[in-house]
N, CA, C and O atoms as a GROMACS GRO file, in nm:
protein
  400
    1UNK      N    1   0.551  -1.248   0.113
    1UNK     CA    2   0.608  -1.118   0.143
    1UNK      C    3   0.509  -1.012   0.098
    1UNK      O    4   0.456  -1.003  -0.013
    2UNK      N    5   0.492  -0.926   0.212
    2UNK     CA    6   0.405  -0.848   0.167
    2UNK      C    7   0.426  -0.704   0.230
    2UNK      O    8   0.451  -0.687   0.350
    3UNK      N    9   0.414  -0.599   0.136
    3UNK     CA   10   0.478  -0.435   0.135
    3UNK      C   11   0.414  -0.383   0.221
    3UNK      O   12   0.295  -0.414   0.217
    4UNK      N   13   0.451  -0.294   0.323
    4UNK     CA   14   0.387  -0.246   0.478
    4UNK      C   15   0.258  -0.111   0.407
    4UNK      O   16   0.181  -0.046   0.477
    5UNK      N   17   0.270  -0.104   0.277
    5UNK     CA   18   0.130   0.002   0.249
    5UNK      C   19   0.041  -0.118   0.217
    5UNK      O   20  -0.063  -0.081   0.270
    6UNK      N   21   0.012  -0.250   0.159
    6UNK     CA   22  -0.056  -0.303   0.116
    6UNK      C   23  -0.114  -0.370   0.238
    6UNK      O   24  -0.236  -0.386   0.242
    7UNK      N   25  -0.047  -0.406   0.325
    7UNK     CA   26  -0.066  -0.455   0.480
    7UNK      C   27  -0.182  -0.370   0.533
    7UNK      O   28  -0.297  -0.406   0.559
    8UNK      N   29  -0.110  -0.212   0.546
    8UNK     CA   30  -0.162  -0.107   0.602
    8UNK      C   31  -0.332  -0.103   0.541
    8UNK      O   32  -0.436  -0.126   0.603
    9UNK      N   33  -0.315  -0.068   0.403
    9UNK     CA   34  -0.424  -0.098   0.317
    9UNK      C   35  -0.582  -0.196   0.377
    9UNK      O   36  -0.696  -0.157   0.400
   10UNK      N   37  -0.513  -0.344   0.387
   10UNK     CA   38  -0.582  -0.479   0.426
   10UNK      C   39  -0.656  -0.420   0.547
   10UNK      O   40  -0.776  -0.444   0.548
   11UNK      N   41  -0.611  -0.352   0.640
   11UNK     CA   42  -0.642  -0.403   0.764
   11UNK      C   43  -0.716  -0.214   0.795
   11UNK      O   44  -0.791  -0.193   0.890
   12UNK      N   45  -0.679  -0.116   0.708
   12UNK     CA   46  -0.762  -0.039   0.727
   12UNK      C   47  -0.917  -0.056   0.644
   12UNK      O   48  -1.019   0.000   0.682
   13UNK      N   49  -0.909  -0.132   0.542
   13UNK     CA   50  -1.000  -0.192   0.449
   13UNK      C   51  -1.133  -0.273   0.514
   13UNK      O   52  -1.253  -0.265   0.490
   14UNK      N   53  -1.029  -0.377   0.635
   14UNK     CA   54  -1.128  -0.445   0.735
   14UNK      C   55  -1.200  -0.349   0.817
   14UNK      O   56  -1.323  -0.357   0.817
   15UNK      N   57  -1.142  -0.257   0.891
   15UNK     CA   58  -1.143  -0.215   0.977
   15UNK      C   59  -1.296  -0.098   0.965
   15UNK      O   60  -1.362  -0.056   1.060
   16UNK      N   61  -1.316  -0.075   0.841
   16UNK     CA   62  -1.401   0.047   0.764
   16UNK      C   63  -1.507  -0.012   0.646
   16UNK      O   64  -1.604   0.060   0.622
   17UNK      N   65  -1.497  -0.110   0.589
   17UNK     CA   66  -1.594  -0.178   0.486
   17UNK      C   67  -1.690  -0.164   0.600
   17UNK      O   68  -1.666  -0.174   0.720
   18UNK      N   69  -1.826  -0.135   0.524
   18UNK     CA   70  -2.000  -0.213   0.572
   18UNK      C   71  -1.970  -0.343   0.463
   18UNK      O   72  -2.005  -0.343   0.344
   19UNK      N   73  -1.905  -0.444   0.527
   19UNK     CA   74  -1.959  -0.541   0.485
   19UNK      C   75  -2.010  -0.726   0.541
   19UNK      O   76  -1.956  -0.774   0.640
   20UNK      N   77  -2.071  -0.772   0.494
   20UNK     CA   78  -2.135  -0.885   0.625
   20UNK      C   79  -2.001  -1.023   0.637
   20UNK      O   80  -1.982  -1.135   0.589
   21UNK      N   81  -1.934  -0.930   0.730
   21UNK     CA   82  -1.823  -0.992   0.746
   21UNK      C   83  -1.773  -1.002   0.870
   21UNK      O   84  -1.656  -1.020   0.902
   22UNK      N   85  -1.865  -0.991   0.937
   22UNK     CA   86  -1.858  -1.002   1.078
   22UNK      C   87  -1.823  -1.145   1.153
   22UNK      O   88  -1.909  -1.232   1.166
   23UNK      N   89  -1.725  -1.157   1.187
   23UNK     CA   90  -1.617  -1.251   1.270
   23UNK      C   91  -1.573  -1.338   1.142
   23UNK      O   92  -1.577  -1.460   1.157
   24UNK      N   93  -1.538  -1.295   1.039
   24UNK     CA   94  -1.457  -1.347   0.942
   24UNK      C   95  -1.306  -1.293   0.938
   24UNK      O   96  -1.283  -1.176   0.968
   25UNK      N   97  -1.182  -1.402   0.892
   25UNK     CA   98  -1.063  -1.379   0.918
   25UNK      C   99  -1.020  -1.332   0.796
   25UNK      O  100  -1.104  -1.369   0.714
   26UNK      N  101  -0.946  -1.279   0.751
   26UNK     CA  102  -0.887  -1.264   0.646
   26UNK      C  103  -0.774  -1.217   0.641
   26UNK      O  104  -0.720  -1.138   0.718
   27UNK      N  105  -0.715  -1.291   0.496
   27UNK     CA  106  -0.565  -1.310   0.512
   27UNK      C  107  -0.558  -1.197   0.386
   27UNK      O  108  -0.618  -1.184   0.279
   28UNK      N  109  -0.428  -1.107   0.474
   28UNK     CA  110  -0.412  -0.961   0.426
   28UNK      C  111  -0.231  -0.987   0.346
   28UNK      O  112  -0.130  -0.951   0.407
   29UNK      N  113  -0.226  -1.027   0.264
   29UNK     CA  114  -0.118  -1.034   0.211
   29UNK      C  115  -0.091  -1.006   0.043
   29UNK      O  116  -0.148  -0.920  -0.024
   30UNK      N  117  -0.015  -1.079   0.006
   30UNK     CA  118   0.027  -1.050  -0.141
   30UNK      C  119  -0.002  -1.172  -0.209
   30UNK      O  120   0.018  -1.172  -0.330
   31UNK      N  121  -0.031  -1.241  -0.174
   31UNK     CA  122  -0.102  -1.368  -0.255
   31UNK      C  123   0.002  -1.421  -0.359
   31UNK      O  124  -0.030  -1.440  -0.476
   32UNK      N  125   0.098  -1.438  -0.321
   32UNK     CA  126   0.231  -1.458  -0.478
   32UNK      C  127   0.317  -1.506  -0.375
   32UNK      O  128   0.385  -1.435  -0.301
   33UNK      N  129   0.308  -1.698  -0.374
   33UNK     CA  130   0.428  -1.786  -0.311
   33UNK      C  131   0.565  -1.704  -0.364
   33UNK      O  132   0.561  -1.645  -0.472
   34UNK      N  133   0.641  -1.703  -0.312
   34UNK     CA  134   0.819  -1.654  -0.341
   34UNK      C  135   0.914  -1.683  -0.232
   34UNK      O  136   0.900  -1.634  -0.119
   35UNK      N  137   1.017  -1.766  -0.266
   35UNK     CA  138   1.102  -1.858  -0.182
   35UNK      C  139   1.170  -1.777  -0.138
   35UNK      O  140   1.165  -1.664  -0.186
   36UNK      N  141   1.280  -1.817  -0.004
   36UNK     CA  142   1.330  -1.696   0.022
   36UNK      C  143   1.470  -1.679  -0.051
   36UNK      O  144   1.510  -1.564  -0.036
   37UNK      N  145   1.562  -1.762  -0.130
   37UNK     CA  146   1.598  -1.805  -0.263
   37UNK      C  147   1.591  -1.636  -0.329
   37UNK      O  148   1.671  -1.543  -0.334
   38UNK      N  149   1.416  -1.664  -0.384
   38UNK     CA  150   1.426  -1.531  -0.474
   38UNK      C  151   1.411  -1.390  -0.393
   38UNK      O  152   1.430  -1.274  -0.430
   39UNK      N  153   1.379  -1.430  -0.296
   39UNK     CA  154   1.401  -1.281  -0.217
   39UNK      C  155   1.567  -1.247  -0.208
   39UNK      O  156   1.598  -1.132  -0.240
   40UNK      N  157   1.656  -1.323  -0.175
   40UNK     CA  158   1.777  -1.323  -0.125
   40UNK      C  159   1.823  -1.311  -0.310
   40UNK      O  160   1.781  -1.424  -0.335
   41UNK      N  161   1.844  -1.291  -0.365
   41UNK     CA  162   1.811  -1.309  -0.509
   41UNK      C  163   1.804  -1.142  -0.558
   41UNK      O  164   1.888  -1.077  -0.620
   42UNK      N  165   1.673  -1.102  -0.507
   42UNK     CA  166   1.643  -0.972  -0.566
   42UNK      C  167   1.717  -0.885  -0.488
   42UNK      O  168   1.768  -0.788  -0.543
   43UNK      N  169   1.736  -0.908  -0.336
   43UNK     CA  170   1.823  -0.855  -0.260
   43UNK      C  171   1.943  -0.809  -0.323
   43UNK      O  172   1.986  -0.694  -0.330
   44UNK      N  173   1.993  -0.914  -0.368
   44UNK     CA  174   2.185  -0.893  -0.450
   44UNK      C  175   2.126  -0.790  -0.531
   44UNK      O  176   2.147  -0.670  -0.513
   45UNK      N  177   2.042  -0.844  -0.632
   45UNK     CA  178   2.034  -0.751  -0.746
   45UNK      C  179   2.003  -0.594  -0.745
   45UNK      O  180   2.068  -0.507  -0.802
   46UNK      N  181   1.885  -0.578  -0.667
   46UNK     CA  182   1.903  -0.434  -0.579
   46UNK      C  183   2.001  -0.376  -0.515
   46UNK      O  184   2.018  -0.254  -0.523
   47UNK      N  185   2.087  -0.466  -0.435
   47UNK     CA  186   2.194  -0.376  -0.357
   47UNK      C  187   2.275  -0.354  -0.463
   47UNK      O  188   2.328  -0.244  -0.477
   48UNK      N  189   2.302  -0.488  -0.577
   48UNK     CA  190   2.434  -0.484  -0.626
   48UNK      C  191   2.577  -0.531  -0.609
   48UNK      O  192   2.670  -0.513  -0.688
   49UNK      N  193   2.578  -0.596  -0.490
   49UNK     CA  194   2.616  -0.686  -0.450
   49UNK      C  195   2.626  -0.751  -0.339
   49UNK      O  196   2.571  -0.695  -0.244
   50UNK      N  197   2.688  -0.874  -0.313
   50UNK     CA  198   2.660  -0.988  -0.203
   50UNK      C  199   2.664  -1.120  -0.277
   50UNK      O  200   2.730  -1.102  -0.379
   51UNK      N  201   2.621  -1.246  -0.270
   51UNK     CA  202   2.576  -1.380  -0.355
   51UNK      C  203   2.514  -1.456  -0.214
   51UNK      O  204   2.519  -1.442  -0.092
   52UNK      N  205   2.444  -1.556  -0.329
   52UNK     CA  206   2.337  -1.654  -0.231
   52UNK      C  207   2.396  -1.723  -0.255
   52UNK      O  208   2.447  -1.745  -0.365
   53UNK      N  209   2.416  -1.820  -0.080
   53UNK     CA  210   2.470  -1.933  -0.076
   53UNK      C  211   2.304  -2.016  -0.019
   53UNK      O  212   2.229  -1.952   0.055
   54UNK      N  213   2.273  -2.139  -0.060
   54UNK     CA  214   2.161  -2.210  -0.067
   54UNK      C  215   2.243  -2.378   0.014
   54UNK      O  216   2.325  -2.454  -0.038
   55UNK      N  217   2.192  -2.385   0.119
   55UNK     CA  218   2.231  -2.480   0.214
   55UNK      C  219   2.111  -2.568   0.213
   55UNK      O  220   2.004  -2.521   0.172
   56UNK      N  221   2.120  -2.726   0.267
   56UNK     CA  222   1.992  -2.811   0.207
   56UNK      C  223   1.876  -2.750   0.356
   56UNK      O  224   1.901  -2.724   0.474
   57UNK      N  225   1.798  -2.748   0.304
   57UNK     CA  226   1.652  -2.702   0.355
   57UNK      C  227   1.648  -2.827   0.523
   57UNK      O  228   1.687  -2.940   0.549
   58UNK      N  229   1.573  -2.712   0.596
   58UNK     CA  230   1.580  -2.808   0.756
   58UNK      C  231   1.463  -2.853   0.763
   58UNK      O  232   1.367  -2.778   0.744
   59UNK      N  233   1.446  -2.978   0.790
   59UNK     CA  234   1.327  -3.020   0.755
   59UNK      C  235   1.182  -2.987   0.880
   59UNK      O  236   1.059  -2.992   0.873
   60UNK      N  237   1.312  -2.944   1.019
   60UNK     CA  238   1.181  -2.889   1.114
   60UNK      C  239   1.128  -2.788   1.081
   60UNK      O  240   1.021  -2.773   1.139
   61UNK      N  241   1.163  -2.674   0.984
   61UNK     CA  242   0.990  -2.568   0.931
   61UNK      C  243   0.936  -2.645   0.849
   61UNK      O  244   0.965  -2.741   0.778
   62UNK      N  245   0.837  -2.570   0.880
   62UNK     CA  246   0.699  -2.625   0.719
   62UNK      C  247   0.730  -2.584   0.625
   62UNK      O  248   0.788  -2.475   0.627
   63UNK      N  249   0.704  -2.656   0.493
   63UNK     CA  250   0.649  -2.611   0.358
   63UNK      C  251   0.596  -2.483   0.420
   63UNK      O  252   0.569  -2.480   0.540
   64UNK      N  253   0.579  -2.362   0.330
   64UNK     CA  254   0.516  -2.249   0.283
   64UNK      C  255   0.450  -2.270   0.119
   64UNK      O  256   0.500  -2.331   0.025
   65UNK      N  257   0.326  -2.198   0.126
   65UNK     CA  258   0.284  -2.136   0.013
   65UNK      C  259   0.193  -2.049   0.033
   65UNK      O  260   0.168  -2.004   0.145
   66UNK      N  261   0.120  -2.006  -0.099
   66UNK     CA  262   0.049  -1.843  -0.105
   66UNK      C  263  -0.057  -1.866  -0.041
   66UNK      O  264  -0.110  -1.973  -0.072
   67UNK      N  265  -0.123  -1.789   0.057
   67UNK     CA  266  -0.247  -1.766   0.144
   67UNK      C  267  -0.378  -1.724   0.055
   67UNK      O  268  -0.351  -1.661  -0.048
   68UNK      N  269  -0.467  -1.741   0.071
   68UNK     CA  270  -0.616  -1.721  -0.040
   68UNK      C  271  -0.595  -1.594   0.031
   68UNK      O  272  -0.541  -1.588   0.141
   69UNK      N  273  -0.645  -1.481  -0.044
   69UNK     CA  274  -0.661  -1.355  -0.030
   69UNK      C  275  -0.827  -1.332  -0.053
   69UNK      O  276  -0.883  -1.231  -0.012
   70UNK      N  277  -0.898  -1.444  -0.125
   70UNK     CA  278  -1.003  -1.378  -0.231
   70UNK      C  279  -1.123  -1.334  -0.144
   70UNK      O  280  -1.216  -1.265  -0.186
   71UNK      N  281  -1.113  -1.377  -0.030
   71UNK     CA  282  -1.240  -1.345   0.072
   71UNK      C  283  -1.188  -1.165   0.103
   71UNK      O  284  -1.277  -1.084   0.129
   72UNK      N  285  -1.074  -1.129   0.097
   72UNK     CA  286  -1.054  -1.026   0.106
   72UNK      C  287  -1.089  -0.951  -0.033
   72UNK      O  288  -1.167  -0.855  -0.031
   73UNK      N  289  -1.053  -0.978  -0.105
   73UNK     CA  290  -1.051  -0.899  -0.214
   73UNK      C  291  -1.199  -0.866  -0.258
   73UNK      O  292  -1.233  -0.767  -0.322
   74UNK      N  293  -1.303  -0.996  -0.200
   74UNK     CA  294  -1.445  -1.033  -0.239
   74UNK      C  295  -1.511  -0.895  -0.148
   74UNK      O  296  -1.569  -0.799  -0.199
   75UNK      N  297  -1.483  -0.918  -0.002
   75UNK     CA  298  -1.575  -0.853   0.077
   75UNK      C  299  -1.495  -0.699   0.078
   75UNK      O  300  -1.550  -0.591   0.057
   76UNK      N  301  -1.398  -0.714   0.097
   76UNK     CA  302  -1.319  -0.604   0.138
   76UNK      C  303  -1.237  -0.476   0.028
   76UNK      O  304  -1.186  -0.366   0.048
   77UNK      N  305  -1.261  -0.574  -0.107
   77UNK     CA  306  -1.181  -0.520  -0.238
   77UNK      C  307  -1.056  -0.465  -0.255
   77UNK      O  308  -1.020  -0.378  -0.334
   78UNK      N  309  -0.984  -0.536  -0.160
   78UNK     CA  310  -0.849  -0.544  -0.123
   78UNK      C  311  -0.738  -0.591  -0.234
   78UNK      O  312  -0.708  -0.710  -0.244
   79UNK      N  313  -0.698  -0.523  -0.292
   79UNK     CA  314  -0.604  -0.542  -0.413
   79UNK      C  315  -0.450  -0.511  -0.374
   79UNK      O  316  -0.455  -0.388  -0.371
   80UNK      N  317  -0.318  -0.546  -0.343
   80UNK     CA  318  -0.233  -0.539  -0.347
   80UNK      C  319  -0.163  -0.502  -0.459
   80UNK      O  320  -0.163  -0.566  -0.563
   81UNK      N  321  -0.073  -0.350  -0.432
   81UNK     CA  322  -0.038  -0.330  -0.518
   81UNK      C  323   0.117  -0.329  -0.537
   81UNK      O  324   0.174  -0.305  -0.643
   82UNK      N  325   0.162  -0.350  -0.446
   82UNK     CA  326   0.340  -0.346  -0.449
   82UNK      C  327   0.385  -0.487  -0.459
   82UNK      O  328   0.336  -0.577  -0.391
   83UNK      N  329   0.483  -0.505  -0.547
   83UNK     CA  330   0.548  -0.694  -0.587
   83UNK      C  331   0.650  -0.692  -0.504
   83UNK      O  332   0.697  -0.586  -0.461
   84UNK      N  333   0.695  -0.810  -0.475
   84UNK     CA  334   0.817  -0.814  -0.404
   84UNK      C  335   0.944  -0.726  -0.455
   84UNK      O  336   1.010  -0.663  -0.372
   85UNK      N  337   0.975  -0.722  -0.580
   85UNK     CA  338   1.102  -0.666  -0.679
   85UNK      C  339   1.071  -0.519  -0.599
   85UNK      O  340   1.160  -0.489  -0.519
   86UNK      N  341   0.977  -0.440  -0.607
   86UNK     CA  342   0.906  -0.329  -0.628
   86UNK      C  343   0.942  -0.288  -0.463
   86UNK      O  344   1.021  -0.198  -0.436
   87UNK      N  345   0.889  -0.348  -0.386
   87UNK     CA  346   0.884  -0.345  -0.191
   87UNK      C  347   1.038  -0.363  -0.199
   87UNK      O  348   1.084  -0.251  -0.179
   88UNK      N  349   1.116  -0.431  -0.215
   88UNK     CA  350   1.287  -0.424  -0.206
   88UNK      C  351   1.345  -0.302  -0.256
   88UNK      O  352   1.448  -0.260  -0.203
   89UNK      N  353   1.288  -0.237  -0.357
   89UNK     CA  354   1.360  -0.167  -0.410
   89UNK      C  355   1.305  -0.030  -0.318
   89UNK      O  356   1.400   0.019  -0.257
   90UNK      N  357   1.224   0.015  -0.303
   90UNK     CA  358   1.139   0.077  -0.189
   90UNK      C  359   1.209   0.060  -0.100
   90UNK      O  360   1.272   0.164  -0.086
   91UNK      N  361   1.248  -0.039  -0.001
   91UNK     CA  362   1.216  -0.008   0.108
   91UNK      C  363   1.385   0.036   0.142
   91UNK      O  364   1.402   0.103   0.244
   92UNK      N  365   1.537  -0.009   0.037
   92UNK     CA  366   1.606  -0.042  -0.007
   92UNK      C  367   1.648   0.108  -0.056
   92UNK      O  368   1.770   0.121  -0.041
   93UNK      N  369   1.603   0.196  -0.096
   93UNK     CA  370   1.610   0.338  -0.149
   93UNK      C  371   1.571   0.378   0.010
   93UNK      O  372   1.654   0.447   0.070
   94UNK      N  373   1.460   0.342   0.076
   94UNK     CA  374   1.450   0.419   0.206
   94UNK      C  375   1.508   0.410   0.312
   94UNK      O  376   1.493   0.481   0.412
   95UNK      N  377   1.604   0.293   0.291
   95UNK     CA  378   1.708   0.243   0.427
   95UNK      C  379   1.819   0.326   0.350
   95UNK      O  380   1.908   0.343   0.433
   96UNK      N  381   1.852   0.381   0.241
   96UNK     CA  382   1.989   0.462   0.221
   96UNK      C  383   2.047   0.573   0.226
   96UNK      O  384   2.162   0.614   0.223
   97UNK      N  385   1.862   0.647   0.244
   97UNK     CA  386   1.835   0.790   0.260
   97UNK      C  387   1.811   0.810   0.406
   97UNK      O  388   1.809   0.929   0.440
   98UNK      N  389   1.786   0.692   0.532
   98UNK     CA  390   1.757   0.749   0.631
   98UNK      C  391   1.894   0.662   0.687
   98UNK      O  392   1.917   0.716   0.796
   99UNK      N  393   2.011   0.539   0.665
   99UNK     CA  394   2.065   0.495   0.765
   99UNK      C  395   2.257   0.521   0.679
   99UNK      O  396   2.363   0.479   0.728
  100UNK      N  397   2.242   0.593   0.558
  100UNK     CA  398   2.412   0.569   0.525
  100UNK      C  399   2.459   0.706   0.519
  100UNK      O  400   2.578   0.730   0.497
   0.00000   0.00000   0.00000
C-alpha cells in the first residue's frame, strides 16, 4: 500500500532525475509487506467502528510481499514518506470533509 503523494513523488522523480537509468523499471512503492488483515484493522481503528471478519484465504491469488524499492531510492533517491496508519488516516479525514 502505497500513499498517492509518495506514488506521485516516484514517478515524478523518474520522470526528471539525470540519471543512467535509461530503460530501467522501477518499483515506486512503500516497500513495507502489510496484509490486508492489518489494513482492514487500521481501517476500524480510524473510523472507529466496524470489525474484521477473516475467512480462510483462496488459494487462486498469489502470495504477496514487499517489492525492492532500492534501485529507486539508489538512482532516483526516492524515499517514501507516508505509512499505511498515516495514508488511512489522511485519506479518511479527506473522504469526511469532501463526501459527509
Amino acid at each position: 500500500f502505497t500513499y498517492v503523494t509518495d506514488t506521485a513523488n516516484g514517478i515524478m522523480l523518474a520522470g526528471t532525475q539525470q540519471v543512467p537509468a535509461e530503460n530501467k523499471t522501477f518499483n515506486i512503492t512503500r516497500s513495507k509487506a502489510r496484509t490486508i488483515k492489518e489494513l482492514a484493522d487500521i481501517v476500524v481503528d480510524v473510523v472507529g467502528k466496524g470489525r474484521v471478519v477473516v475467512e480462510e484465504r483462496d488459494d487462486s491469488y498469489p502470495f504477496r510481499g514487499r517489492l525492492d524499492i532500492s534501485e529507486a531510492e539508489h538512482y532516483l533517491g526516492y524515499k517514501p514518506m507516508v505509512n499505511l496508519e498515516q495514508g488511512i488516516e489522511k485519506y479518511y479525514k479527506w473522504f469526511r470533509e469532501f463526501y459527509q
